[in-house]
FIGUGU-507067 format. One record per residue (C-alpha): x, y, z. Coordinates in steps of 0.1 Angstrom, whole numbers. Layout:
! residues N
u:v:w
X:Y:Z
...
***
This chain:
! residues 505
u:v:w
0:0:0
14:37:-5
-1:68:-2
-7:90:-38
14:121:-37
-8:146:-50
10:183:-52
-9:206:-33
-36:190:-21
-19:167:8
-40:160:38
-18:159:71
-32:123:77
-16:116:38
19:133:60
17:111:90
6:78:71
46:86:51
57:96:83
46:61:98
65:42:68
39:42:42
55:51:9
47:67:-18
36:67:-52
37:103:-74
1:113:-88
11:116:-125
-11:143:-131
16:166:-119
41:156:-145
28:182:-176
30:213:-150
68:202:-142
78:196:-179
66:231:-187
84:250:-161
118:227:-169
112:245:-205
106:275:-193
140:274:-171
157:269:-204
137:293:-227
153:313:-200
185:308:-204
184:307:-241
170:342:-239
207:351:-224
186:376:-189
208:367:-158
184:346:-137
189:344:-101
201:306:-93
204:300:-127
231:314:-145
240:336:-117
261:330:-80
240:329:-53
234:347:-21
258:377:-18
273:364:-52
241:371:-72
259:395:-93
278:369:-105
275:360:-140
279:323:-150
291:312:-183
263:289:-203
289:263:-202
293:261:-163
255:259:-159
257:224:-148
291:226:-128
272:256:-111
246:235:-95
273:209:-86
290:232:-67
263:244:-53
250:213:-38
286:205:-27
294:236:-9
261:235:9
265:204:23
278:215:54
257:199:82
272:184:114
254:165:141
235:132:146
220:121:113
180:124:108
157:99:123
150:77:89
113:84:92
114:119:99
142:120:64
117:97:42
89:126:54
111:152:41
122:140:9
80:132:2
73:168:12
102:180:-10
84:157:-40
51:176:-36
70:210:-37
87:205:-71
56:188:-81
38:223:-78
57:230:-113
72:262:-105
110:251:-96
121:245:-128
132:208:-124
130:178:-148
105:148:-137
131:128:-141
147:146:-104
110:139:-92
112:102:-100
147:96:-87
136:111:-54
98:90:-53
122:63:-59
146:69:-28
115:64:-8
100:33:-25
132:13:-26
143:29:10
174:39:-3
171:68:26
201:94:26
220:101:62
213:137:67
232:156:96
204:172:116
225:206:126
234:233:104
201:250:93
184:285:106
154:278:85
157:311:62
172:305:22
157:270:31
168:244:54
202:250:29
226:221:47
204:196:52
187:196:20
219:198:2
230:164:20
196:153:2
211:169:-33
244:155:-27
227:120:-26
208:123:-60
246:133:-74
263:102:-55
277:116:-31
272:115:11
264:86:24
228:67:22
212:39:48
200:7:28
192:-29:37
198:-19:75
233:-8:64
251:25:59
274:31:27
281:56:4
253:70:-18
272:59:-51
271:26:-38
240:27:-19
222:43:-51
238:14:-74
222:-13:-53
190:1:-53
193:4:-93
196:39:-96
220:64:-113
231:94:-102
218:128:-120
235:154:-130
219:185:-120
201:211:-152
198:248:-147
178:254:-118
175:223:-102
204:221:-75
189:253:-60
153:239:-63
165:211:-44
185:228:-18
162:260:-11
132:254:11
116:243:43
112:210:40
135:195:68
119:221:92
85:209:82
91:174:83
106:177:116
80:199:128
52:174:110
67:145:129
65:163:168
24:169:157
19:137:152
35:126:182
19:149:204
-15:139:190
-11:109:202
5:121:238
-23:146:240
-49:119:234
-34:94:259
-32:119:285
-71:124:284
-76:91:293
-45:91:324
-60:124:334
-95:105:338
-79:74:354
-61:97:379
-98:118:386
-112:86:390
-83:72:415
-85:103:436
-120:102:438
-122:135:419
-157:153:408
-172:148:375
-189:183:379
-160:200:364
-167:181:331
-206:193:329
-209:210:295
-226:238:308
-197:253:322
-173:249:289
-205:266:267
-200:298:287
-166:301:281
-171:286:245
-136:276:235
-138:242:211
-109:229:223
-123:231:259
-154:219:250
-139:191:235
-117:175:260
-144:180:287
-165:158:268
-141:133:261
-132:132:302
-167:126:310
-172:104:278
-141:84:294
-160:86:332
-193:78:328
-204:47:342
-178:43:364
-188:28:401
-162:50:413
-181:83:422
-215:68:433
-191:61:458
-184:92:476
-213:111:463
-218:127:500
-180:135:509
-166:167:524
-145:173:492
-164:213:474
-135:212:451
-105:190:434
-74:206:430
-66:223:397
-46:193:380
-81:173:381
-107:200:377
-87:224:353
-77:196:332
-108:207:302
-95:247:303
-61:233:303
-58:202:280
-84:224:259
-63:254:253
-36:230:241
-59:214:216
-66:244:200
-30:257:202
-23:225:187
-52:229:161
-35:260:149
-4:247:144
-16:219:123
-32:239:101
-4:260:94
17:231:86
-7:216:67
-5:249:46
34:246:46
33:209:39
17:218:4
37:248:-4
61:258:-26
91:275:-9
121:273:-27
134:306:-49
129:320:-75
99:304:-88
91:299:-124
64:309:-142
63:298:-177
37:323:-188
60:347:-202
84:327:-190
93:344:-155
119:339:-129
108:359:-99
123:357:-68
109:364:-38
111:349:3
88:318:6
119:297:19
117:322:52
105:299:73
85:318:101
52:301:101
68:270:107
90:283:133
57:298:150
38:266:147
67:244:166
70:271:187
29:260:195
37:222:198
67:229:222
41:254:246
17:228:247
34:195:250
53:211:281
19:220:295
2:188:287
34:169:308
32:196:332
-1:189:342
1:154:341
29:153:368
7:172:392
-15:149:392
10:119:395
19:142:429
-15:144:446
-19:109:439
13:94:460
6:122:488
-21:107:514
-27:138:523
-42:149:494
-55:116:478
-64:97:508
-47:66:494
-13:49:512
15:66:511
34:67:476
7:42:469
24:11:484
2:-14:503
34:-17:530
50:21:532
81:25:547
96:-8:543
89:2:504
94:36:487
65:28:462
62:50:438
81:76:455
109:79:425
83:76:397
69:112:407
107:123:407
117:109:373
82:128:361
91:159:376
125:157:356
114:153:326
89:179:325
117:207:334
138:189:305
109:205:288
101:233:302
140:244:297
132:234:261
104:252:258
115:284:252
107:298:216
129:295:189
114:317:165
123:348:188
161:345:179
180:354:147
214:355:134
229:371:105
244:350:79
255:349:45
272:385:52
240:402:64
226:395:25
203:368:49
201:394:77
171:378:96
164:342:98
138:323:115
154:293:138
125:269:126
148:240:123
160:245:159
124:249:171
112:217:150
144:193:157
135:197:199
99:183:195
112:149:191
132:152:225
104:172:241
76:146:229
97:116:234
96:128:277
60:136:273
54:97:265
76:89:294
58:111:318
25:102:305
33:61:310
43:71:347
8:90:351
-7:54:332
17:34:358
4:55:387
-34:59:382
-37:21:379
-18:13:410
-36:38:424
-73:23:412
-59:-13:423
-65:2:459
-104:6:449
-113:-28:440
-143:-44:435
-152:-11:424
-153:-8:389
-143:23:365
-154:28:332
-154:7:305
-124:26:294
-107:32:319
-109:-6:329
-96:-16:294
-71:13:296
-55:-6:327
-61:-35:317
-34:-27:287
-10:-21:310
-20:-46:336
-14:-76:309
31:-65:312
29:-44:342
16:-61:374
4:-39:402
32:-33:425
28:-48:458
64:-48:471
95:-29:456
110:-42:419
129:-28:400
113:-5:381
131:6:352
114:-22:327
77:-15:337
85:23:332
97:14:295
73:-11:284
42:18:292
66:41:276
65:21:247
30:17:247
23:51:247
42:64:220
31:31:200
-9:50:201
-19:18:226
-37:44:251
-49:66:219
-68:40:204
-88:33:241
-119:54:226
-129:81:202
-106:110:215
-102:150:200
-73:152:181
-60:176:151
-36:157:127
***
């Protein structure tokens, strides 16, 4: 199965489908739109006008004038002077997402490249011939330039590719996944290098795995009201009309979608408790102003995700070779910006709640929630290791898209940091998991202490999950394995799919 590339009209569950390992098949309906504007690129040329990118230098070297002859060195040279990266290599997935989004940018037709550089790339994907990309070196303004260069360099057999589980160089790697190497027209090593694509696709991939953290911490938070004998008053609709924000609305239902039925309040119906604390009766206004932070972000990447941003564009009416900013990357700097707020408030509030529960004074359970306290810690350390990761994040958290730095002798005098602001999702989000397993790990032990009564149908089956690899903790273990198997879970979408939960990608 592979998802149909279709230029411009990607959905962002098309993006996370790739971005799961899906590949890809071109829509061939695209292919007239590039042919034109490859002619038009050299009708261009022909016509002898200096052309930004195409017969000139680039950057503070546009007044450069190249020789027709060197047209095709040019672009070499380009692409090999670009790739500059440093720094771990991309995550594979995150690389095949980028060189997908890069397809449906040339497919547009208004960079100016052959098909034939569209096909060698759809083919990179379908044979998983995936280049190694360093992951430092961009500040997302004249286009993720280093990292997409690495991608540049591959198509020209040079860098270094991963295939059949093995790292080699691309000549080699490209040889045994029967392909040749191009050599780059007018145009095309520019269009290749110039845009936003490894911002995007590292900004694409931290969405979808804080969809899937967001929707498993609706259903912790409502284990961890329902183990603290919280109110399900907060989650009356009534009170998230008045205020009348959607994404509030929408995670209150979902908590009391995810409560109702439970035994569990019937049970202290006449209690002293007038109010929870705020990390169980804030969680809608909370959770809900993440949603539709995160909303916003996802619909500005899925704007990005079908853009063209490299420069200058070609129009073959005429023909024209305009030049112009689209590979500034702001919006996506602003929209992982978003992801990086939210995901550190989502794990923020999680943790609180992980801290009332192991407190008897404020949940009424044992102690740190072990049947025998003192002679066991319980889940004493748990809370810590929470607590840790969610100031890794909060130190994280700070924006990106506030800095700038000149470069290319103040020619690119203000740049947007979106590659720095994207790269740290997959850090920030890869804690969120963890903190969101010990919230899963801590609300079921927490429950255990409730039996025979029953929660919800979900929230049985939600600990039930965990239940069938992590046994209830009666006496100290070592923890380290339970805390990684519901870490795995998590980020695997096991507590996502639990029931029919808000979400935005």
């Amino acid at each position: 199965m592979s998802v149909s590339l279709k230029p411009g009209a990607m959905a962002l569950t098309d993006w996370c489908s790739i971005y799961r390992g899906t590949s890809v098949e071109v829509d061939r309906g695209c292919k007239g739109g590039v042919e034109r504007a490859a002619q038009a690129v050299a009708e261009l040329v022909a016509s002898g006008r200096a052309v930004y990118g195409v017969n000139t230098g680039f950057g503070k070297l546009a007044q450069s004038r190249i020789a027709d002859a060197e047209l095709a060195e040019l672009q070499k040279r380009l692409v090999l002077s670009h790739a500059a990266g440093v720094g771990e290599p991309m995550p594979p997935a995150i690389a095949r997402l980028m060189i997908a989004l890069k397809i449906a940018s040339l497919g547009r037709g208004v960079s100016g490249v052959r098909w034939q550089v569209i096909e060698t790339l759809e083919a990179l994907i379908q044979r998983d011939c995936i280049p190694l990309i360093p992951c430092q070196g961009s500040v997302g303004a004249s286009g993720d330039l280093a990292p997409l260069a690495q991608l540049a360099a591959v198509l020209i057999g040079v860098g270094e590719v991963w295939f059949e589980g093995e790292q080699m160089p691309a000549e080699k790697g490209l040889k045994k996944a029967g392909l040749k190497p191009l050599e780059l027209g007018p145009k095309e090593g520019l269009a290749l290098l110039n845009g936003t694509q490894f911002s995007t696709a590292y900004a694409l991939a931290g969405l979808f795995e804080a969809e899937r953290a967001f929707q498993s911490a609706l259903v912790t938070g409502a284990m961890s009201v329902d183990a603290a004998k919280g109110s399900l008053a907060p989650f009356d609709p009534r009170i998230h009309e008045c205020r009348g924000h959607q994404g509030q609305m929408d995670a209150a239902a979902a908590y009391l979608d995810l409560l109702t039925e439970s035994e569990i309040p019937a049970s202290h119906i006449d209690c002293a408790k007038v109010q929870d604390p705020y990390c169980l009766r804030c969680q809608p206004q909370v959770m809900g102003a993440a949603l539709g932070v995160l909303r916003q972000a996802a619909a500005t990447l899925a704007t990005e995700a079908n853009a063209v941003t490299d420069n200058p564009l070609i129009f073959p009416d005429g023909p024209d070779a305009i030049s112009g900013g689209n590979f500034h990357a702001e919006p996506v700097a602003f929209a992982a910006d978003m992801i990086a707020m939210a995901v550190c408030e989502i794990g923020s509030l999680s943790e609180r709640r992980q801290a009332m529960l192991v407190d008897p004074v404020l949940s009424g359970l044992p102690a740190f929630l072990s049947p025998a306290p003192g002679l066991n810690s319980g889940f004493m350390i748990p809370q810590v290791t929470a607590a840790a990761l969610v100031s890794e994040n909060k130190q994280r958290a700070m924006p990106a898209s506030v800095d700038s730095i000149p470069t290319s002798a103040n020619q690119e005098d203000h740049v947007s940091m979106a590659a720095h602001g994207a790269r740290r999702l997959m850090a920030m989000t890869g804690n969120l998991h963890g903190i969101i397993a010990l919230e899963w790990m801590t609300a079921a032990q927490a429950l255990d202490f409730h039996a025979p009564l029953k929660s919800s149908e979900s929230i049985e089956a939600a600990k039930t999950l965990l239940r069938a690899d992590v046994p209830m903790l009666e006496d100290d273990r070592y923890f380290a394995p339970d805390i990684k198997t519901a870490t795995d879970l998590v980020r695997d979408g096991a507590l996502s799919g639990i029931a029919d939960l808000p979400g935005f990608a």
